[in-house]
MDAnalysis code that builds the backbone (N, CA, C; Angstrom):
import MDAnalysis as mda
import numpy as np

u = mda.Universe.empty(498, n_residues=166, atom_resindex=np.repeat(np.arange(166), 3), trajectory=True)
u.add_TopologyAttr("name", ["N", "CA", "C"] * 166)
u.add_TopologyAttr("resid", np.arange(1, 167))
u.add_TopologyAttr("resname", ["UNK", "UNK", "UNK", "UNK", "UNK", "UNK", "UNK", "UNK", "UNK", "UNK", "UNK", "UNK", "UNK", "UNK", "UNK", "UNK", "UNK", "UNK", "UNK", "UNK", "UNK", "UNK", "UNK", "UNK", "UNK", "UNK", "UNK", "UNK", "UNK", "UNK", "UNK", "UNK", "UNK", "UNK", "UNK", "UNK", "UNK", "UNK", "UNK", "UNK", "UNK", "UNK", "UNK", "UNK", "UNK", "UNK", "UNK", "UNK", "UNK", "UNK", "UNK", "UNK", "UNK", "UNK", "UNK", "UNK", "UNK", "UNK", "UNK", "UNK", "UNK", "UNK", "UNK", "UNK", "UNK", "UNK", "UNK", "UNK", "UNK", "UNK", "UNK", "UNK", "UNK", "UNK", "UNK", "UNK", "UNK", "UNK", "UNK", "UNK", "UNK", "UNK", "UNK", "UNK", "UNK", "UNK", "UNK", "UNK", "UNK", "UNK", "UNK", "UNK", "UNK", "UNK", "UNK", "UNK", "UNK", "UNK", "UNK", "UNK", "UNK", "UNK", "UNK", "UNK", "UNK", "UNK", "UNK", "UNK", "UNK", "UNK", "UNK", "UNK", "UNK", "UNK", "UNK", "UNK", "UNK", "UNK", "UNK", "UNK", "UNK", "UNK", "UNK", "UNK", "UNK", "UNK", "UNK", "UNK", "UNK", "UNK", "UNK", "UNK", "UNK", "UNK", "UNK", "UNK", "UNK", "UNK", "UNK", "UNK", "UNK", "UNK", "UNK", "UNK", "UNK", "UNK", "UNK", "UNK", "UNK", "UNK", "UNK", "UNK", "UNK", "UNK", "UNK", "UNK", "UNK", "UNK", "UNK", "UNK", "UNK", "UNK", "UNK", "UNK", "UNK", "UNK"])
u.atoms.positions = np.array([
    [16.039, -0.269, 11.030],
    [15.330, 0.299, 9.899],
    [13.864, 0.475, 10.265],
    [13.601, 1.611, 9.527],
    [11.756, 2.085, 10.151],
    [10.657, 0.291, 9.271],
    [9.411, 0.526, 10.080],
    [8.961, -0.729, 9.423],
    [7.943, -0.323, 8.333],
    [8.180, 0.949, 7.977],
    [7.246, 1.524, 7.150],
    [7.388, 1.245, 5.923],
    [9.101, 1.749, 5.355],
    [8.844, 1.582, 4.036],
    [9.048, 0.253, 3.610],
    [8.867, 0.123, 2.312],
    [8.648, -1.579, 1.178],
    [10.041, -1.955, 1.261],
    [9.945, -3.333, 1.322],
    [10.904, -4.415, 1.014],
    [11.803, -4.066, -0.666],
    [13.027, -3.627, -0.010],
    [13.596, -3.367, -1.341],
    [13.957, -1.965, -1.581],
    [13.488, -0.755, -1.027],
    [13.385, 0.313, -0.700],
    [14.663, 1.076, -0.077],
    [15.666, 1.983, -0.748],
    [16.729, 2.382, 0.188],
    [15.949, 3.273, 1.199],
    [16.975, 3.522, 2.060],
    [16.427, 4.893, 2.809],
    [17.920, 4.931, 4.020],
    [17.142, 6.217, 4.650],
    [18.344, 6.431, 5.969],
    [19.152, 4.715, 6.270],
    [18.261, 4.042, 6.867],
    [18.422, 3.080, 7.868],
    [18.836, 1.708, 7.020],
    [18.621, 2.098, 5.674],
    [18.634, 0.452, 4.728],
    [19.240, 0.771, 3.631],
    [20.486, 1.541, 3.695],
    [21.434, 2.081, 2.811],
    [21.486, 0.780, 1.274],
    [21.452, -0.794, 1.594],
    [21.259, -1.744, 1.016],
    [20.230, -2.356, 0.511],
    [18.886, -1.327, 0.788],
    [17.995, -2.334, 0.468],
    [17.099, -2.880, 1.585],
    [15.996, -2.258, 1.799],
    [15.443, -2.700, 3.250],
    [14.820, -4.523, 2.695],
    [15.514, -5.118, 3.792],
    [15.374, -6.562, 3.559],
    [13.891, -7.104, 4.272],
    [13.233, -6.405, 4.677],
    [11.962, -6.809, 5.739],
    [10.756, -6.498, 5.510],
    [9.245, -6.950, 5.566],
    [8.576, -6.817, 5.376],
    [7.883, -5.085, 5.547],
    [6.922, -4.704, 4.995],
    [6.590, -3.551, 5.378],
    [4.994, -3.409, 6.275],
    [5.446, -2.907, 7.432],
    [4.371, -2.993, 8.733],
    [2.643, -2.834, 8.078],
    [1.723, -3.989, 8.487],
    [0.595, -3.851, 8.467],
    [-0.350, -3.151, 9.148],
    [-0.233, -1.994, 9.266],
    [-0.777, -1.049, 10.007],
    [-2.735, -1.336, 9.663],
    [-3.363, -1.083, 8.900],
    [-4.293, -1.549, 8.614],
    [-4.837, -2.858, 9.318],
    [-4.246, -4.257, 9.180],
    [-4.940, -5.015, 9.268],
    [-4.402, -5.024, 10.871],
    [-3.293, -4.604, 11.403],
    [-3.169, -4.440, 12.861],
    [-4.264, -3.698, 13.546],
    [-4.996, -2.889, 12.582],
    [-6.359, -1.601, 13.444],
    [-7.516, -2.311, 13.337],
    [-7.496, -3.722, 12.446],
    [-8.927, -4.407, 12.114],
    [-9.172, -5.376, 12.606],
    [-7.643, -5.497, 13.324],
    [-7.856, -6.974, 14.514],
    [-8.467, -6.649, 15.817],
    [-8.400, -5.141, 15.856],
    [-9.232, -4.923, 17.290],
    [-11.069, -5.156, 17.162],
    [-11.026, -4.924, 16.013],
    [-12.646, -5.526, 15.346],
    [-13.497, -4.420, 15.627],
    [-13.039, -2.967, 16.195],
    [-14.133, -1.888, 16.586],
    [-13.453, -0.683, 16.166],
    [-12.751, -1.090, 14.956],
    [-12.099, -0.015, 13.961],
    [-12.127, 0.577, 12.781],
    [-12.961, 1.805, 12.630],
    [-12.961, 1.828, 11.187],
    [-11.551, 2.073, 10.708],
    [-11.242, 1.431, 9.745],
    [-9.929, 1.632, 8.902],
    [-10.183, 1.810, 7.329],
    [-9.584, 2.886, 6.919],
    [-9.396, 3.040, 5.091],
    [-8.183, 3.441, 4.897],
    [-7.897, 2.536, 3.546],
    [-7.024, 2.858, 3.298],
    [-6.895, 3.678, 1.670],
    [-6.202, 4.587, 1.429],
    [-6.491, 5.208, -0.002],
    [-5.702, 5.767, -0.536],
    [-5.546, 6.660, -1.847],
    [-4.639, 7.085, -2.480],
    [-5.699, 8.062, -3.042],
    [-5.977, 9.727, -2.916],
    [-6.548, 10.479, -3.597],
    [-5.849, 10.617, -5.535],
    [-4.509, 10.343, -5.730],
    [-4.429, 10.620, -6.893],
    [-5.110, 9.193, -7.977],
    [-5.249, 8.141, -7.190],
    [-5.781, 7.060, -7.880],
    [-7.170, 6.875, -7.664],
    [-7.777, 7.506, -7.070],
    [-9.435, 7.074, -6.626],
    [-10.037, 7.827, -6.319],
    [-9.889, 9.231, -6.734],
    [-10.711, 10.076, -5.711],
    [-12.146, 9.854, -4.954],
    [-13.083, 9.335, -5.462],
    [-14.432, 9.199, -5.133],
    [-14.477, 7.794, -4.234],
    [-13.047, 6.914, -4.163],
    [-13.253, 6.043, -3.261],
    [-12.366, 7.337, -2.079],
    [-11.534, 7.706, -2.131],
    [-11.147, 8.475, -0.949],
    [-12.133, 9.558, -0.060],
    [-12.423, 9.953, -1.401],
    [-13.783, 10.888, -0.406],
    [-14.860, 9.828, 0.139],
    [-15.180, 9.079, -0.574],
    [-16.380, 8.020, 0.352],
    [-15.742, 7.664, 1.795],
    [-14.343, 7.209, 1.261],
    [-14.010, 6.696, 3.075],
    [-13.570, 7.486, 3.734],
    [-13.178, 8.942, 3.737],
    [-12.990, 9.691, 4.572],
    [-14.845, 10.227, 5.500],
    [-15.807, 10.057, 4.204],
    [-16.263, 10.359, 4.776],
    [-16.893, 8.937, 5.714],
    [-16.903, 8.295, 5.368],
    [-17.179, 6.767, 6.416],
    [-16.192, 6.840, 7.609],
    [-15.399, 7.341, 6.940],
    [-14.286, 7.383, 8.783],
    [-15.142, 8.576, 9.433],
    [-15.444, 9.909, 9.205],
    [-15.836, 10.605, 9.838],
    [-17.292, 10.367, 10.637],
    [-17.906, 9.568, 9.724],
    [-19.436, 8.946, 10.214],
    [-19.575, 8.200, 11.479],
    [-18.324, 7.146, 11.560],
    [-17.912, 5.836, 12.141],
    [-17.956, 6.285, 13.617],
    [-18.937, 5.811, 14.398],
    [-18.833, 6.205, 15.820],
    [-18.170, 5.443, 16.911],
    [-16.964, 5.676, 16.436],
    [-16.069, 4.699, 17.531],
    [-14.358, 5.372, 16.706],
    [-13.596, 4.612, 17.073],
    [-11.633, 4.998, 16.779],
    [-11.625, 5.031, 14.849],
    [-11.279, 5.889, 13.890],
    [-10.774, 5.619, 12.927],
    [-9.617, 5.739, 12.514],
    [-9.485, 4.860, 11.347],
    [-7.676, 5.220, 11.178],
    [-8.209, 5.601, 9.594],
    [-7.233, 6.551, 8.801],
    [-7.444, 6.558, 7.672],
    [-5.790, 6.316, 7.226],
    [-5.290, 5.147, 6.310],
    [-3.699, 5.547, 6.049],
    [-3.945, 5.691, 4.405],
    [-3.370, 6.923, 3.948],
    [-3.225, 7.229, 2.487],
    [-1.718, 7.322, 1.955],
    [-1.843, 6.875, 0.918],
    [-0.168, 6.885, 0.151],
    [-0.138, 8.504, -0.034],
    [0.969, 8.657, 0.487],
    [1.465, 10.359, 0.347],
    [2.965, 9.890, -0.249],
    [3.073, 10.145, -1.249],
    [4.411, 10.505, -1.876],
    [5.267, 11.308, -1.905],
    [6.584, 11.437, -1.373],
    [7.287, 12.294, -0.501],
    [8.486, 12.393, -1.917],
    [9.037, 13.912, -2.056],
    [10.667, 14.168, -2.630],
    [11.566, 13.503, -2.207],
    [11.495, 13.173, -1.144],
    [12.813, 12.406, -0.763],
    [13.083, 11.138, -1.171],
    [11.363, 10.797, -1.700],
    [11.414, 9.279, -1.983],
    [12.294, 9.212, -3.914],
    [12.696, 10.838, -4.029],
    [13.170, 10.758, -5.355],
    [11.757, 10.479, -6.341],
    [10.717, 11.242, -6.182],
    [9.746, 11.300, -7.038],
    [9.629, 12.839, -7.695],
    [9.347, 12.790, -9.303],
    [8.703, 13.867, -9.527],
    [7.046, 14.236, -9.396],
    [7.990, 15.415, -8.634],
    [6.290, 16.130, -8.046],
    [5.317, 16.714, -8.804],
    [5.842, 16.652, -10.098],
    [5.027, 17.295, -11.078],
    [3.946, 16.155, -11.391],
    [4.381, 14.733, -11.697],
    [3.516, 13.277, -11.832],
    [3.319, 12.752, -10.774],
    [3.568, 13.277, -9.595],
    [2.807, 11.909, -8.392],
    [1.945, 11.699, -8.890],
    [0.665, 12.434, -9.116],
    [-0.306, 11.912, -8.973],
    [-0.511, 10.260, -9.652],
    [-0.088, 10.477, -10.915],
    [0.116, 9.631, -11.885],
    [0.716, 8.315, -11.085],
    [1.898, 8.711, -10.558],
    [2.495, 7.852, -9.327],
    [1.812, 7.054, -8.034],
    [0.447, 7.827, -8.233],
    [-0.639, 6.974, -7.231],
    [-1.281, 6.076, -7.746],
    [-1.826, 6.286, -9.197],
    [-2.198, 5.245, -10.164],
    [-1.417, 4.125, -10.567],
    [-0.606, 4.404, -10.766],
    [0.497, 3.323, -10.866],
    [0.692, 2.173, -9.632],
    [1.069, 3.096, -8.538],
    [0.732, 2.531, -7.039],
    [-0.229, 1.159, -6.648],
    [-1.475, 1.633, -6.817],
    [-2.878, 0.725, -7.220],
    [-2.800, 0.056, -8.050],
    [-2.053, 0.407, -9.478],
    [-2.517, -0.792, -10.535],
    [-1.472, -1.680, -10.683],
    [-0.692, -1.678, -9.801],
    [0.733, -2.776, -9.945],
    [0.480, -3.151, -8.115],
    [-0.589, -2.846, -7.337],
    [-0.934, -3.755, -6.313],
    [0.073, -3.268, -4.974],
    [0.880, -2.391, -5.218],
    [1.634, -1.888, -4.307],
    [1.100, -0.985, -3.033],
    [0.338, -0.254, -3.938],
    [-0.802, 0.169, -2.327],
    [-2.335, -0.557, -2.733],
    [-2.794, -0.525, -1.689],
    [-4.147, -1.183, -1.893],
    [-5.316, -0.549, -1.341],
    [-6.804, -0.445, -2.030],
    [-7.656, 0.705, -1.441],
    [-8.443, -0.161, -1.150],
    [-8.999, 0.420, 0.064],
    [-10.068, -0.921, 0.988],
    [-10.762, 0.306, 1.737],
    [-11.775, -0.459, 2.409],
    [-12.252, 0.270, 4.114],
    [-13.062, -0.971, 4.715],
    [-12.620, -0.980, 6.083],
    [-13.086, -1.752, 7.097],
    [-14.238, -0.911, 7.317],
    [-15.412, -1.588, 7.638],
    [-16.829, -0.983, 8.911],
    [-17.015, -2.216, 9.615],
    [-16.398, -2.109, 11.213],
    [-17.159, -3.508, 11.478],
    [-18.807, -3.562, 11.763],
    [-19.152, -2.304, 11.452],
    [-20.682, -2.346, 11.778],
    [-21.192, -2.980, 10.556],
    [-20.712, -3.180, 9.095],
    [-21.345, -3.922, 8.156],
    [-21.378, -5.608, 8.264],
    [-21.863, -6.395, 7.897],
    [-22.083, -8.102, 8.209],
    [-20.767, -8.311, 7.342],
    [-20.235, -7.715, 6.369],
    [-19.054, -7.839, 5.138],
    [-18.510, -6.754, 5.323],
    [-17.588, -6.291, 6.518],
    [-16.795, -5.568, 6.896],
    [-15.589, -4.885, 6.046],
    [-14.688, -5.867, 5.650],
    [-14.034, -5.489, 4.669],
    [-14.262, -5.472, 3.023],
    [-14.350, -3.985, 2.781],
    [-14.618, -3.714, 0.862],
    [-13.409, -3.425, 0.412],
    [-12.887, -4.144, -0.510],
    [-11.589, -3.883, -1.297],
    [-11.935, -3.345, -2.867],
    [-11.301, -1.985, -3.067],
    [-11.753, -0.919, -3.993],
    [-10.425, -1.265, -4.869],
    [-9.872, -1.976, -4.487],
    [-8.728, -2.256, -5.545],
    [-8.725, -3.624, -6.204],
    [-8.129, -3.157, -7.832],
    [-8.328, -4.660, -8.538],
    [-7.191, -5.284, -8.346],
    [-7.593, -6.642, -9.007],
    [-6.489, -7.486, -8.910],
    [-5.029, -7.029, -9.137],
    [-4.015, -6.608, -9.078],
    [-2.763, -6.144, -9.324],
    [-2.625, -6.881, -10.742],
    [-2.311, -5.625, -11.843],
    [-1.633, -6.003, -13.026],
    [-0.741, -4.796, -13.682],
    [-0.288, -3.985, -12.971],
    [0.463, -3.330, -13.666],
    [1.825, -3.547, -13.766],
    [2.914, -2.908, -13.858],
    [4.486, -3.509, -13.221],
    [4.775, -2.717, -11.872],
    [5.368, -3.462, -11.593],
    [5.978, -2.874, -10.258],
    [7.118, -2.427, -10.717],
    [7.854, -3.053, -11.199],
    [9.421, -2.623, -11.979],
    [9.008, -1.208, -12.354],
    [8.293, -1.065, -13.037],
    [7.857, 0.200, -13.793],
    [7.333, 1.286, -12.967],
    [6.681, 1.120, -11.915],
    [6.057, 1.806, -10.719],
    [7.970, 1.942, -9.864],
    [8.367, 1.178, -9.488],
    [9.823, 1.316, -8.726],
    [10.779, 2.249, -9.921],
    [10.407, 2.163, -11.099],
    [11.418, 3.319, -11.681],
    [11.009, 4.375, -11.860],
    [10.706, 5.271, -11.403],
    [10.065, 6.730, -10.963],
    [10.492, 6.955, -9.657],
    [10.873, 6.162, -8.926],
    [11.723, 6.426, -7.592],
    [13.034, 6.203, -6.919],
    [13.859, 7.269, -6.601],
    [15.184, 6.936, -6.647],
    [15.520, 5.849, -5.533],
    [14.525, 6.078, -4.920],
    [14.587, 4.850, -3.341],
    [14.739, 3.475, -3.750],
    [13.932, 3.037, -4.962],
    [14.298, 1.824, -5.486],
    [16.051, 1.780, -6.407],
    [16.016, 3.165, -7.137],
    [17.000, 2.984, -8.716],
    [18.072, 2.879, -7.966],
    [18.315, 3.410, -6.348],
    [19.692, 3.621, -6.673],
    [20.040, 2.323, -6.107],
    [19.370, 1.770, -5.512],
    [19.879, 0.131, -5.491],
    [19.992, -1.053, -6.691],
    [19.288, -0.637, -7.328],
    [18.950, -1.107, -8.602],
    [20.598, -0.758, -9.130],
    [21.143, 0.482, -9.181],
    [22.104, 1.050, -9.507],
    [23.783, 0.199, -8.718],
    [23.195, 0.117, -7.658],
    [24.420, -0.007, -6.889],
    [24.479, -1.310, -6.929],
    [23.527, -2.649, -6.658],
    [23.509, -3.545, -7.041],
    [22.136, -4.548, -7.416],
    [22.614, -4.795, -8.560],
    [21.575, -4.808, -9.754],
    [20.706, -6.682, -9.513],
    [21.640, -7.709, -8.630],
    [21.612, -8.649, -8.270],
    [20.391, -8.799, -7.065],
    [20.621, -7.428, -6.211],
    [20.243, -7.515, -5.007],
    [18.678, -6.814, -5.010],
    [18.968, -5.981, -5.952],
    [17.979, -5.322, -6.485],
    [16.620, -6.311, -6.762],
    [16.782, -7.132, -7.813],
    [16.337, -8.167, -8.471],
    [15.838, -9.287, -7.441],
    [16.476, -9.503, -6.521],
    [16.390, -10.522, -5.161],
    [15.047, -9.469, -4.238],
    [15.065, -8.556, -4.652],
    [14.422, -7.893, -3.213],
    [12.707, -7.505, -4.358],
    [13.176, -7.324, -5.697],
    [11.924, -6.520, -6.576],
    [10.688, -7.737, -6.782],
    [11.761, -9.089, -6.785],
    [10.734, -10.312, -6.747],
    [10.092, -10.846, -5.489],
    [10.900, -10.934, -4.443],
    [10.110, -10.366, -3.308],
    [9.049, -9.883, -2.892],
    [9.183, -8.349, -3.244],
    [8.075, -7.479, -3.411],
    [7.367, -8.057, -4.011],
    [7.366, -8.407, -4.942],
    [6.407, -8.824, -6.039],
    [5.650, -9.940, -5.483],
    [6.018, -11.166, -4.880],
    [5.969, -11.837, -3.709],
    [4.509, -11.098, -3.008],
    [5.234, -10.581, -2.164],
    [4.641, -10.191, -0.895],
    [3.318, -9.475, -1.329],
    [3.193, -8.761, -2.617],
    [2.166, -7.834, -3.352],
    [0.773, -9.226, -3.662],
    [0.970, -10.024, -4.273],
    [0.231, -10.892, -4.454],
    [-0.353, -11.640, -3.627],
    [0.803, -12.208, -2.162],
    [0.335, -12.899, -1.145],
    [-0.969, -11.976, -0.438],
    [-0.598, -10.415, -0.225],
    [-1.250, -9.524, 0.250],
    [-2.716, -9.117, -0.511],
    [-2.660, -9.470, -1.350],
    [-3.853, -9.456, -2.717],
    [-4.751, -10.507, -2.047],
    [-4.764, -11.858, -2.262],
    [-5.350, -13.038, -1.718],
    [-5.388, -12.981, -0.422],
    [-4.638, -12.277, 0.602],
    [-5.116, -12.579, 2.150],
    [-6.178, -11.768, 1.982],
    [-6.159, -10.445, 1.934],
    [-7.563, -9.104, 1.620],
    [-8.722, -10.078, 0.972],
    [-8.586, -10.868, -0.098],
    [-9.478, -11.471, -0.602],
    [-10.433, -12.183, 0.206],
    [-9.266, -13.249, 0.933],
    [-9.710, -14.109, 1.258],
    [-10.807, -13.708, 3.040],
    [-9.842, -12.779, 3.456],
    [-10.852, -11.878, 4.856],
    [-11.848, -11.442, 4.465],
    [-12.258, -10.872, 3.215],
    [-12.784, -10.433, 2.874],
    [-14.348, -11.206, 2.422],
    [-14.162, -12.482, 1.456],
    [-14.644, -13.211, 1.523],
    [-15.420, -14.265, 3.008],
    [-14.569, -14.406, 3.662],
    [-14.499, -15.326, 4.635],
    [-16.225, -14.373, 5.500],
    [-15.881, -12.914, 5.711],
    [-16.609, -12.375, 6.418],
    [-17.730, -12.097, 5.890],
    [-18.035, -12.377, 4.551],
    [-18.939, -12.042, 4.416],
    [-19.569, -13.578, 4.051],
    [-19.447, -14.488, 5.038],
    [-20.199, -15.729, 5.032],
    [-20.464, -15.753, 6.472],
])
């Protein structure tokens, strides 16, 4: 199974339910320590996306920019993604940040604390329902999980975040 998409997530490779974490691409580009990295969602932030695109473009050294792009296949309507990016952010599922290691407080996290639902964010997409559908047990085993992993990921950002800027 690809290591991209979320824990819980059908797809090609995870007909059941991808059982595995979803790859930290971000904090893998910030361990090299000479990386600008942002991460963003234009339908949830625009004015943080344009700031860090343009900070990636400024950044005189490697940037990465990774943005939530919401795909048909993921069984979304394309008429509300956008809406679907907001949701994204406010239930903690994507998260908006940017690394500069040229700042003394490198990492800025543009996202709040996660309080929206995730349940509610996962039903707008068939990648979650139809497991949800097929089995409703497993579903439930994998959505708390997520839910899990959304919060742990909340407090590590925090806590790097914090840490560096002492």
């Amino acid at each position: 199974a690809s290591n991209s998409p979320p824990w819980g997530a059908v797809g090609k490779f995870a007909v059941g339910g991808k059982p595995t974490r979803k790859k930290a691409l971000g904090l893998m580009a910030m361990a090299y320590g000479n990386v600008f990295v942002g991460q963003i969602a234009y339908g949830a932030n625009p004015m943080h996306a344009i700031k860090t695109i343009r900070a990636a473009e400024a950044y005189p050294g490697p940037s990465i920019l990774i943005a939530y792009a919401h795909c048909i296949a993921q069984g979304v309507n394309m008429q509300t993604a956008i809406d679907l990016q907001k949701d994204a952010v406010n239930c903690g599922y994507w998260m908006l940040y940017s690394y500069d290691p040229r700042k003394d407080n490198p990492l800025e996290i543009a996202s709040k604390e996660p309080k929206g639902s995730l349940e509610e964010f996962e039903s707008k997409q068939n990648r979650f329902n139809i497991l949800k559908r097929m089995n409703k047990e497993t579903y439930q085993k994998l959505q708390g999980e997520l839910q899990k992993q959304i919060d742990e990921r909340y407090q590590l950002y925090q806590s790097i975040a914090q840490t560096d800027a002492k």
